[in-house]
C-alpha positions as CSV (number, residue, x, y, z in Angstrom):
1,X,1.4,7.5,-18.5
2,X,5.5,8.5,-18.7
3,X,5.0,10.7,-15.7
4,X,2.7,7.5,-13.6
5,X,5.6,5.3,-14.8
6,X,8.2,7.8,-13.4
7,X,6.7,7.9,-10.6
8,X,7.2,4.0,-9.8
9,X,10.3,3.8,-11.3
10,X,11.1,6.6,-8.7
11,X,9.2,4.5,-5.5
12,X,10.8,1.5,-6.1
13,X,14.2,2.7,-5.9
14,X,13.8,4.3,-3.0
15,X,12.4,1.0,-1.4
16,X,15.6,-0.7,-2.9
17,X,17.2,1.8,-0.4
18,X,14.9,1.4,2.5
19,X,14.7,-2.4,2.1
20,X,19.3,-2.5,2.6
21,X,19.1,0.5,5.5
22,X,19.9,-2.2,8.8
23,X,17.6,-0.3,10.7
24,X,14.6,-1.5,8.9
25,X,15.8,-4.7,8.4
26,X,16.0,-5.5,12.0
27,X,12.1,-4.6,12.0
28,X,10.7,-7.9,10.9
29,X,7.3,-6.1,10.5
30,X,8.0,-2.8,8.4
31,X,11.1,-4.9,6.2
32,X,7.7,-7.1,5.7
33,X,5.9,-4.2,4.6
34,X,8.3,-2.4,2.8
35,X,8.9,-5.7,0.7
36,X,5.4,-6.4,-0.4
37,X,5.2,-2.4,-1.0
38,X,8.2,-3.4,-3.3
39,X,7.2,-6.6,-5.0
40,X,3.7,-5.1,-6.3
41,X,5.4,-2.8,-8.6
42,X,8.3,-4.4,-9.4
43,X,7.3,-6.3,-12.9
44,X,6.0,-2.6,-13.3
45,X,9.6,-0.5,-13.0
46,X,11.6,-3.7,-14.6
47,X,9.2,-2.9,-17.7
48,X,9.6,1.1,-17.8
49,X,13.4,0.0,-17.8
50,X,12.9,-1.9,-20.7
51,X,10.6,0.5,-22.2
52,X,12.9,3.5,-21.5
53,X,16.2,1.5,-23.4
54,X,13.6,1.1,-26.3
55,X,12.7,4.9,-26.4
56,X,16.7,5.9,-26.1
57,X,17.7,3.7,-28.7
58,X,14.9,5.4,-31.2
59,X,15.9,8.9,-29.8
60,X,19.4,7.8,-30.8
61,X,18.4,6.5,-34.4
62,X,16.2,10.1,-34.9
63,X,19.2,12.3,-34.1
64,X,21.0,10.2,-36.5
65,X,18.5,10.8,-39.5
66,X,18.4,14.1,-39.1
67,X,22.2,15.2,-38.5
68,X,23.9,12.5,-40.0
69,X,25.4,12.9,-43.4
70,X,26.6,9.2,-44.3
71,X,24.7,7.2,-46.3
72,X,25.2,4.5,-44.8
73,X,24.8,5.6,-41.4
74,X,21.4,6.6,-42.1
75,X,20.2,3.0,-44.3
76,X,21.5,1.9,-40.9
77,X,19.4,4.0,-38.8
78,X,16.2,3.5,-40.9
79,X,16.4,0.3,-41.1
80,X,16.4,0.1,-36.4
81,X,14.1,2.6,-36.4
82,X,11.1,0.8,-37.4
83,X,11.6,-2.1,-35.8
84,X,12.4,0.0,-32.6
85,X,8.9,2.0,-33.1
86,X,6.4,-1.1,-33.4
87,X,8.2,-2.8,-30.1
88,X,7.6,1.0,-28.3
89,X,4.1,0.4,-29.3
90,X,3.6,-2.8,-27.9
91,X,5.7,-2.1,-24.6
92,X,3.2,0.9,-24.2
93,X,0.4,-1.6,-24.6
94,X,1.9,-3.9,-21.6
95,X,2.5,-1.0,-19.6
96,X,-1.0,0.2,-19.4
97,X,-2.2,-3.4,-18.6
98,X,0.6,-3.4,-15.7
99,X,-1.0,-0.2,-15.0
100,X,-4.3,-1.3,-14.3
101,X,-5.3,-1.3,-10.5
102,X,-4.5,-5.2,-9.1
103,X,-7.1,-7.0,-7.3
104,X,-5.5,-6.3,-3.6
105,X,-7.4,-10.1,-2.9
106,X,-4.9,-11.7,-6.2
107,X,-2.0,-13.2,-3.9
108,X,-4.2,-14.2,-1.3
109,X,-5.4,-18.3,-0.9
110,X,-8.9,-19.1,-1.4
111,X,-11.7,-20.5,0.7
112,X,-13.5,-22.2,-2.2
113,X,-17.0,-23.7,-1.6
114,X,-19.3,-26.0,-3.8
115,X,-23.2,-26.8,-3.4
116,X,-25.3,-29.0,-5.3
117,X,-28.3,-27.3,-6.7
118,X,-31.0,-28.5,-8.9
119,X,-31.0,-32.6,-9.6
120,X,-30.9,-34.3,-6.4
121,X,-28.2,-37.3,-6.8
122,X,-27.1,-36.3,-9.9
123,X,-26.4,-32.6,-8.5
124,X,-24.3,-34.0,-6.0
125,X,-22.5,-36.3,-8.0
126,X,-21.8,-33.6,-10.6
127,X,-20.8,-31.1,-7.1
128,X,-18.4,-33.9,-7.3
129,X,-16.9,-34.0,-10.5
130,X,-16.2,-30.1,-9.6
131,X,-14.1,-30.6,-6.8
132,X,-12.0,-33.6,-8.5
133,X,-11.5,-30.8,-11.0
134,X,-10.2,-27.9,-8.7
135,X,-8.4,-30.7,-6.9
136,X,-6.5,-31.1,-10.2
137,X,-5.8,-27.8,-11.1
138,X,-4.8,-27.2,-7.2
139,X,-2.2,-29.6,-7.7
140,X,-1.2,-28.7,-11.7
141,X,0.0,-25.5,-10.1
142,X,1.3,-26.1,-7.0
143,X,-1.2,-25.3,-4.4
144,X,-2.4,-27.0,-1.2
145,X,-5.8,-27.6,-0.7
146,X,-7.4,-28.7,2.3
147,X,-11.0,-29.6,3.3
148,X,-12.2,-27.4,5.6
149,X,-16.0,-29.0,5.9
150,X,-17.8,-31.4,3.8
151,X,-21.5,-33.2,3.9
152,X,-21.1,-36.2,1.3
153,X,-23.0,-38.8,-0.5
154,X,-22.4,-42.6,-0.4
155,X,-22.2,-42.4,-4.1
156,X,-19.2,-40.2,-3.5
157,X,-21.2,-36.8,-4.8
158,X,-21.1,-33.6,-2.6
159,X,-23.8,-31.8,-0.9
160,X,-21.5,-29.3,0.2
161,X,-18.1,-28.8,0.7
162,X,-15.7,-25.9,1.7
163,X,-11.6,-26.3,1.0
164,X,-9.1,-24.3,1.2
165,X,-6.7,-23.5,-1.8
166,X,-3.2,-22.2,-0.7
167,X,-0.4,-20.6,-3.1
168,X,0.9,-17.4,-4.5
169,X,-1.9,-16.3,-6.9
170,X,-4.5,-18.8,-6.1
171,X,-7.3,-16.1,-6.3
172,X,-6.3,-14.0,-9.4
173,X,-6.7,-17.8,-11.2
174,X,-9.7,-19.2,-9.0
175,X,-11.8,-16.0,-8.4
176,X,-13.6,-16.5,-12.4
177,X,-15.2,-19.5,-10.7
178,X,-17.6,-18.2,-8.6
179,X,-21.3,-18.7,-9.7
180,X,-23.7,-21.3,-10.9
181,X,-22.3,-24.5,-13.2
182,X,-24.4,-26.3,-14.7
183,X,-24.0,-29.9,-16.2
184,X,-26.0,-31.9,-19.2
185,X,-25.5,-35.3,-19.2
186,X,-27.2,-38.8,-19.2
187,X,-27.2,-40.1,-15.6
188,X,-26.0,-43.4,-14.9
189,X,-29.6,-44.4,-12.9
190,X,-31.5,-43.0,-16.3
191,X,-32.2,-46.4,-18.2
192,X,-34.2,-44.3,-21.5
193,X,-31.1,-42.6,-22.3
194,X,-32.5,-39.2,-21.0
195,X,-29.9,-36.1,-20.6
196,X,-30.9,-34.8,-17.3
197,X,-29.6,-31.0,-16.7
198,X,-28.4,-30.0,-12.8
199,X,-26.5,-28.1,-11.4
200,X,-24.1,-26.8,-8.3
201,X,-23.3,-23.3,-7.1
202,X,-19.2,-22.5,-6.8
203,X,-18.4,-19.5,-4.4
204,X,-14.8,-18.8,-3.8
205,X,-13.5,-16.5,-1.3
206,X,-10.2,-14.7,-0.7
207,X,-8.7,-16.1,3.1
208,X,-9.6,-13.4,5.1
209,X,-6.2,-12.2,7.1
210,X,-6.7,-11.5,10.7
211,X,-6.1,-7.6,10.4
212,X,-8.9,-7.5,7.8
213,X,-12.1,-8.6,10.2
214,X,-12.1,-8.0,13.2
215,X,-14.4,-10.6,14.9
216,X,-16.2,-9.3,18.3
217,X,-16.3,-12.9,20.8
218,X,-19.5,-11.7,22.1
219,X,-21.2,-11.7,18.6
220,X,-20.5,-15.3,18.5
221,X,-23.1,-18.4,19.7
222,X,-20.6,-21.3,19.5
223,X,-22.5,-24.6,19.8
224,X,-20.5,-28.2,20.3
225,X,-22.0,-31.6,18.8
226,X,-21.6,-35.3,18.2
227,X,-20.4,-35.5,14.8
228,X,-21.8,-37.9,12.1
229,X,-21.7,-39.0,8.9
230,X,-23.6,-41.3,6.2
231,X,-23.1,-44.9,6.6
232,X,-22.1,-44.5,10.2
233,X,-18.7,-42.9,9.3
234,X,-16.7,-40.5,11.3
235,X,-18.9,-40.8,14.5
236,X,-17.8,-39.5,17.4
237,X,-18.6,-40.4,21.0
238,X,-16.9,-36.8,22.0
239,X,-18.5,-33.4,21.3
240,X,-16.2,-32.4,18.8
241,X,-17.9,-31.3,16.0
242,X,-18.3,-27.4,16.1
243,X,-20.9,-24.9,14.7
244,X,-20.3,-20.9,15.2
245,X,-22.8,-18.1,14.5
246,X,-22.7,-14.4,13.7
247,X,-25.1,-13.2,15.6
248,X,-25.1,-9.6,13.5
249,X,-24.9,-11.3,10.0
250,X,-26.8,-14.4,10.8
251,X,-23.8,-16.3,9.2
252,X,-23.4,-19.7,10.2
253,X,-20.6,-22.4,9.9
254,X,-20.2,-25.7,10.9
255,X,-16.7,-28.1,11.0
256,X,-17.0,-31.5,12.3
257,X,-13.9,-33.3,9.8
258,X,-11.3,-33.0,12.6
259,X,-11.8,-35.1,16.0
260,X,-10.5,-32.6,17.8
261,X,-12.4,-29.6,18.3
262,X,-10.0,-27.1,19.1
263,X,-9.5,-28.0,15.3
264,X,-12.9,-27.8,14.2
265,X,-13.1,-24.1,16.2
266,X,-10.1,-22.9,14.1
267,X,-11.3,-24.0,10.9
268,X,-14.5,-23.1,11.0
269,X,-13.6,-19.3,12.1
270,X,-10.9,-19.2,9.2
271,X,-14.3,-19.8,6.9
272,X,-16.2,-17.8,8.9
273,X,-13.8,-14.2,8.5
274,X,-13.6,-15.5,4.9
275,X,-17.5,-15.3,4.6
276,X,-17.4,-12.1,6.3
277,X,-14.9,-10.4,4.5
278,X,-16.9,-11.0,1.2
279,X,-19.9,-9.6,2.8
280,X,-18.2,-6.3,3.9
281,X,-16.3,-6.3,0.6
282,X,-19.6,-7.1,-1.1
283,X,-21.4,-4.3,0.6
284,X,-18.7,-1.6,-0.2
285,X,-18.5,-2.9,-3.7
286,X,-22.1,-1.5,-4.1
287,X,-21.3,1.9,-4.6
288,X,-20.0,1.2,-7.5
289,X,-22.6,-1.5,-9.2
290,X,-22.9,0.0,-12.4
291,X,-18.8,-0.2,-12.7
292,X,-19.1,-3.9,-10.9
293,X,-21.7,-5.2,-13.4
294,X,-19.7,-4.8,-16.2
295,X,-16.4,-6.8,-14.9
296,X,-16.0,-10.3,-14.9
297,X,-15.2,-12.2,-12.0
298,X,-17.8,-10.1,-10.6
299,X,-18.4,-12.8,-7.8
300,X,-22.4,-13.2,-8.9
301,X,-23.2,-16.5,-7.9
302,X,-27.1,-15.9,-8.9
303,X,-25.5,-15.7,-12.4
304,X,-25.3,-19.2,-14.7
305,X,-21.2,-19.1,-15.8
306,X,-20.8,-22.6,-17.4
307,X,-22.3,-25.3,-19.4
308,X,-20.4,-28.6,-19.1
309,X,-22.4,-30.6,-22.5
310,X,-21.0,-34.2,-22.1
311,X,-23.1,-35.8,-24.9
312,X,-20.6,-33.2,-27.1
313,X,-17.9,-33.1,-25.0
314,X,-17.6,-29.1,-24.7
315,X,-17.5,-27.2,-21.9
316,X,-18.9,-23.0,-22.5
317,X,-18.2,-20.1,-20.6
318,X,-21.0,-17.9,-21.2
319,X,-19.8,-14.5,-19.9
320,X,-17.0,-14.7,-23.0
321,X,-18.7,-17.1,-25.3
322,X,-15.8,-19.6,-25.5
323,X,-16.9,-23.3,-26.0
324,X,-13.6,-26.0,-25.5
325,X,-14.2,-28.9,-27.2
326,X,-11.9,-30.9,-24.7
327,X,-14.1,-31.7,-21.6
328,X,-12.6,-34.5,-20.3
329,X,-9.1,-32.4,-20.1
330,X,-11.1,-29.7,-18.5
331,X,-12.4,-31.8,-15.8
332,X,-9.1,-32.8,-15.1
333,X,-7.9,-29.9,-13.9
334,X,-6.7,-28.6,-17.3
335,X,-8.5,-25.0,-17.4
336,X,-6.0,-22.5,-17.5
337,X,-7.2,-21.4,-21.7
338,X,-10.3,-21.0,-20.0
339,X,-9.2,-19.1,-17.1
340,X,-6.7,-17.0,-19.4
341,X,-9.2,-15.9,-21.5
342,X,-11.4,-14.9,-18.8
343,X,-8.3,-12.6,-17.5
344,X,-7.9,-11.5,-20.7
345,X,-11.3,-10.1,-20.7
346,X,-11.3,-8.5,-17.8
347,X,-8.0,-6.6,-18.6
348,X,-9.8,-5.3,-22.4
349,X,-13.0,-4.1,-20.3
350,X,-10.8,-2.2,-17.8
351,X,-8.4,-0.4,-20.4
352,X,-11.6,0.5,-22.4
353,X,-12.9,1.9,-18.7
């Protein structure tokens, strides 16, 4: 691990060079480079600093014990030392979790979609409730999150809905989401008091850069519609609403939010290299299923994540077991115990890899 961290240590200093030559910073595109190259592993090297004061000072305190004849040079000495030995211990603990390969997707924004599932109204009403939630937590912490495409109820539920979620980090928080959520509650329509159980299917996806996919025109069938909406809303007497195919994948996505549909094109193709990222991702993932299985965050959406029990007010995660007893809060966008715990697990599985 001393010779990895070395290593680093070593990298980053030069890139503290690189980064002041005037010749790179006059190119915009390698300074850029070079600067991300840098800020991945700089939490890394300002640890090893830390941790390489800590093993000096007990290097220091050992020479003392056994040359030093004074005896109060050496009560001194054994009294650091201790101290000094349980904080090496748990800077070497840190270290191996900053060691552990990062998610290259964790700094990217997310497309982040939500489908009602099983229970008609009550589905879509609860696909609602789910989006008010990430809206909350969107905005707890800073990120911007625009609709992308939405197909909406009168009742204000959600058929479907893509957004995306914009700020530093937004994936290493939101990627746990991703999977079936399923709600047990009374509906408002139920006059016998009956909990009904539905639920809606969360996907999120890291935003696709350009350089990642490249999309060929001529796999594309772009078709160009009136849009519409319930109640008459958002109807257009323009064809500006926009829906693109894959022709390889079979993928399909449609915007018709904007009135313009030069808009509509450009935000239905940011989904579309989303969606088709994931799949190429998915599909090299696959060669290693056995290590994928195991990991959570694992993107499953097949896979049941989360009760939300409002007769008892608890929400449960059951890849970790944790039930909060606060679901209100949680709906409000207050979810980061959840989500740190769910980190948390992920980084235990992957040291014990």
């Amino acid at each position: 691990m001393l010779e990895k961290l070395k290593t680093i240590k070593e990298r980053y200093d030069a890139l503290s060079r690189e980064l002041s030559d005037p010749g790179v910073i006059g190119n915009q595109e390698k300074f850029r480079a070079l600067a991300q190259e840098q800020s991945a592993i700089a939490d890394i090297a300002a640890a090893y600093d830390e941790y390489a004061v800590v093993l000096d000072h007990i290097a220091q305190n050992k020479e003392i014990l056994e040359t030093e004849k004074d005896a109060e040079l050496l009560e001194l000495a054994r009294e650091e030392i201790e101290p000094l030995l349980k904080q090496k211990d748990e800077m070497e603990t840190e270290l191996k979790v900053l060691l552990i390969p990062k998610d290259k997707n964790d700094d990217k924004n997310v497309i982040l979609e939500i489908r009602a599932g099983t229970g008609g109204d009550e589905a879509a009403l609860f696909g609602g409730d789910l989006l008010r939630m990430y809206t909350r937590y969107a905005e707890r912490h800073g990120f911007t999150l625009e609709t992308l495409s939405s197909n909406v109820t009168e009742l204000g539920g959600v058929k479907e809905i893509v957004v995306s979620i914009a700020g530093k980090g937004a994936y290493s928080r939101l990627k746990y989401e991703s999977g079936v959520h399923r709600v047990q509650r009374v509906p408002d329509t139920e006059s016998s008091g009956r909990i009904h159980t539905s639920a809606a299917t969360v996907a999120v996806l890291p935003e696709a850069e350009e350089v990642e996919v490249n999309i060929n025109p001529n796999d594309l069938r772009i078709d160009v519609f009136r849009s519409g909406g319930h109640g008459g809303q958002s109807v257009n007497t323009t064809d500006s609403a926009v829906r693109i195919t894959h022709i390889p994948s079979g993928l399909v996505v449609t915007c018709q939010d904007e009135k313009s549909q030069i808009k509509n094109k450009a935000k239905a193709m940011k989904v579309l290299a989303s969606r088709l990222y994931d799949l190429y991702k998915g599909a090299a993932d696959s060669e290693m299923s056995e290590n994928r299985k195991s990991q959570v965050g694992s993107g499953d959406r097949s896979e049941r994540i989360r009760t939300y029990n409002f007769p008892q007010g608890r929400v449960t995660d059951h890849r970790i077991g944790l039930t909060l007893y606060r679901l209100e809060a949680f709906l409000d966008g207050d979810m980061d115990e959840m989500i740190d715990a769910l980190i948390l697990d992920e980084r235990q599985k992957k040291l014990a890899q």
